[in-house]
N, C-alpha and C positions, 0 to 999 in steps of 0.2 A: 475279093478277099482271098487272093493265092495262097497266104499262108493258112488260113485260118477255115478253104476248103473242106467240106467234111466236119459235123458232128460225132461225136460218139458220147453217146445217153445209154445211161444205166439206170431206170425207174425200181427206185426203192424205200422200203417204207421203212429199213431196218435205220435208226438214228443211235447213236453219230456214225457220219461217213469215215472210214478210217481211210488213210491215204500213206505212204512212206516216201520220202525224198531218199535217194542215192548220190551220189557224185563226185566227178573229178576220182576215177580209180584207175586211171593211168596206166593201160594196160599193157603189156607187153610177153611177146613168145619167147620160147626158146628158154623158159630160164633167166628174163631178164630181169632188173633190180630197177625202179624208180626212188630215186634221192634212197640207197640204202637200202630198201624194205621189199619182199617180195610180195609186189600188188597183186597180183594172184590170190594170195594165200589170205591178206588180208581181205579182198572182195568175198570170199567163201563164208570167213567168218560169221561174216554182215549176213550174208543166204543165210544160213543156217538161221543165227536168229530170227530175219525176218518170216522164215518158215513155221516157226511155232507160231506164227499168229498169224490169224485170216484178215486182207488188205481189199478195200475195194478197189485200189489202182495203188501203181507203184509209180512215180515217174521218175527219169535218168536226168539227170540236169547239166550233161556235158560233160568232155575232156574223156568219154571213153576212151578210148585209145593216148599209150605215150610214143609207141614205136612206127603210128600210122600204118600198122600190116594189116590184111586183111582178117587174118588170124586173133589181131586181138579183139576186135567187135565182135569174133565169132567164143572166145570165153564168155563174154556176159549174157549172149544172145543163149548158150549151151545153160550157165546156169540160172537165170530166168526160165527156161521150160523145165530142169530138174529141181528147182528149189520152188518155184512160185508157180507151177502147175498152171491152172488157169487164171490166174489173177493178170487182169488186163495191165499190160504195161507202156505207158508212156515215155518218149523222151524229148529232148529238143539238144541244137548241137553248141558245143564248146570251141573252145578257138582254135584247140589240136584237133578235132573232130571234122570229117570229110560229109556233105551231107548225103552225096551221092551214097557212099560206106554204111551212113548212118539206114538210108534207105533200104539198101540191099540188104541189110543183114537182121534189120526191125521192123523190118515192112507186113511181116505177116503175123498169124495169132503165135502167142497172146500177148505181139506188139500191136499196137495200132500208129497210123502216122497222125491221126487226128490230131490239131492243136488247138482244139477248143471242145473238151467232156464236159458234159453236162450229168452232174450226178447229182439227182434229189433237185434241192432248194438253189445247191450249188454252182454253181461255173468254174471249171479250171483252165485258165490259158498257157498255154508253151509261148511263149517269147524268141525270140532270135535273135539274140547280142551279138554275134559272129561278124568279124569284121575280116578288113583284106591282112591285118596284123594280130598278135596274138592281145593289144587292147581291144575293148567290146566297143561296137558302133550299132546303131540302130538306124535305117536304112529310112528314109522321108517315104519309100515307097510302105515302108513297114509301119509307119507311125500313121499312116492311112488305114493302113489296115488293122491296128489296134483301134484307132478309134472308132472306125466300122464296127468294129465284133463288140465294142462298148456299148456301143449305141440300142443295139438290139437288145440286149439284156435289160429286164424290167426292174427299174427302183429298189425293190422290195424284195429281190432277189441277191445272191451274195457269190463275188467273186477271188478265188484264192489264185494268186498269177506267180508262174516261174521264170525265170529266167537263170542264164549263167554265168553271167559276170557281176561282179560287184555295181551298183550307181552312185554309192557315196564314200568316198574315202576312210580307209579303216586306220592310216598311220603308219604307213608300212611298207615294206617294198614291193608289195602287188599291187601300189595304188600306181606303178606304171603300167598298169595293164587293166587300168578303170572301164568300164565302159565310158567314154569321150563325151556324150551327151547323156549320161545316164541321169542328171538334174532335169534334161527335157522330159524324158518319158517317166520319172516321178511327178513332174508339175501333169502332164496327161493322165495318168491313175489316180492321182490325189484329186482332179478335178469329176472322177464320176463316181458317185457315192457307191457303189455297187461294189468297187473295190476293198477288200476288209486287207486283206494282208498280202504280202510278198515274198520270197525265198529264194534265193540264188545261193551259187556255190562261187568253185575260182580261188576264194581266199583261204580255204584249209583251216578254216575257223569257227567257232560257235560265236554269234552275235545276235545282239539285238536291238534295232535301234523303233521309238515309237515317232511318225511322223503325224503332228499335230496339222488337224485343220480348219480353217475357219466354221465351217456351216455342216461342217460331217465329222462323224467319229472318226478317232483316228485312227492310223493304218499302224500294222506292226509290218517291220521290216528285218525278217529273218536270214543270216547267214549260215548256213548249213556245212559242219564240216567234212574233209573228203572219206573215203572208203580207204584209200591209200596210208600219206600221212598227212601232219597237221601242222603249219607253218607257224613260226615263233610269232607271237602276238606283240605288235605295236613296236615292229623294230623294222629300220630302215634297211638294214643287211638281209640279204635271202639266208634262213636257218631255219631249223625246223625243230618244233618241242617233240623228243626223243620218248617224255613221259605220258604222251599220247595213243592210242592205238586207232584203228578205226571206228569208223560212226556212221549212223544215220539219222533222220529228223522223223518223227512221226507227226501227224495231224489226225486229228478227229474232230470231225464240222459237222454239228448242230442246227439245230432247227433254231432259227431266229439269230441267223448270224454268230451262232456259240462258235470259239473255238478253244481246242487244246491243243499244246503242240510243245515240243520237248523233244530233246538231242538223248539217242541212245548210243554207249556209248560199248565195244566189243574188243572184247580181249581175251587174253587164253582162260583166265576166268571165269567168262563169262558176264553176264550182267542182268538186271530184273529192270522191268519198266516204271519209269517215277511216274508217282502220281503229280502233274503239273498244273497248276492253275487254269480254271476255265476262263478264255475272254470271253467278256458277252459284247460286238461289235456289233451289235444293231444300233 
């Protein structure tokens, strides 16, 4: 299991587990602008708020980098240790993202490379949709190794999986850039009950879609929108909704398969955390 090498366990009795999703903040030096926006400026934002509140892992879910400089990995890696102090952070890599880059520059505390934390009751897996184009593929070698780290995980225990590409078409014009098999490795997750939900980034959107199953509860299937900006919803043309700023997704995971989870959303206003519906996916 190359990928999935290394645990990392955080044994805690504080319930719920809080967790924050980031992604797709497209970074760039010098001054540079992604579709318009200074992603810079918008990524700080998102810190700031995520620093008023205490996180048991944070994880990156791809597309760090827009410019591929060494320099821009090395902004989030900077505000990661000034913003989130010691809060362990996770990531996995996007289709602009180098892994080698991703390695070098989050390889040490309070990144970890680990892709599979075990926090509490719960299991979090990093996925690897990275493919040889900027659509997501998932490697036969890799589908080995997901259902390797599946297998060991007990029944009765509950798994929250990342990835960063989209697996089912949202209506749009990122759906050329689907992960290609991403229907396989849903039919893989939907088949071990252990699995409660999912999150990816890629599409610069809030979504939510609930995958029904025969003989297990079903799974939520969450899009998380980027840090940068946010792509026009259910259009065929690449454009982007202007009336958007940046975001992040929070999770809080319960005892007996509970969860919350809900898009924050960060602007020169500010903004306050909704209170969102708890699933209970036991």
């Amino acid at each position: 299991m190359g990928w999935f090498t290394g645990t990392f366990s955080v044994t805690t009795a504080v319930q719920p587990l809080k967790i924050a999703q980031i992604t797709d903040c497209h970074l760039l030096i010098n001054g540079g602008t992604y579709e318009g926006v200074d992603s810079k400026a918008r990524l700080q934002s998102v810190m700031v708020k995520l620093a008023e509140q205490t996180w048991d892992c944070v994880v990156v879910t791809g597309d760090v980098t827009q410019d591929h400089t060494l320099g821009s990995y090395e902004i989030l890696a900077d505000y990661c240790r000034l913003y989130l102090k010691d809060t362990i952070v996770a990531w996995l890599p996007g289709n602009h993202d180098d892994i080698d880059c991703l390695n070098r520059h989050f390889g040490q505390p309070p990144f970890t490379t680990a892709k599979h934390l075990k926090l509490g009751h719960w299991h979090v897996l990093m996925l690897n949709t990275k493919g040889p184009t900027p659509a997501g593929q998932v490697s036969a070698e890799h589908f080995d190794e997901i259902t390797q780290v599946l297998n060991t995980i007990e029944p009765d225990e509950s798994v929250l999986v990342f990835c960063h590409h989209h697996l089912l078409p949202v209506n749009g014009y990122i759906d050329k850039h689907i992960a290609s098999n991403g229907e396989l490795l849903l039919n893989l997750l939907k088949a071990h009950e252990q699995v409660k939900c999912i999150a990816h980034g890629h599409v610069h959107q809030q979504r939510q879609t609930i995958l029904a199953r025969a003989h297990y509860d079903d799974i939520y299937l969450w899009a998380t929108p980027s840090t940068s900006v946010q792509f026009a919803v259910n259009s065929k043309v690449r454009g982007n909704d202007d009336s958007l700023g940046p975001a992040f997704r929070y999770f809080e995971l319960g005892a007996g398969a509970q969860v919350l989870s809900d898009v924050i959303w960060c602007s020169s206003g500010g903004s306050t955390f909704r209170q969102a519906p708890r699933l209970d996916l036991a």
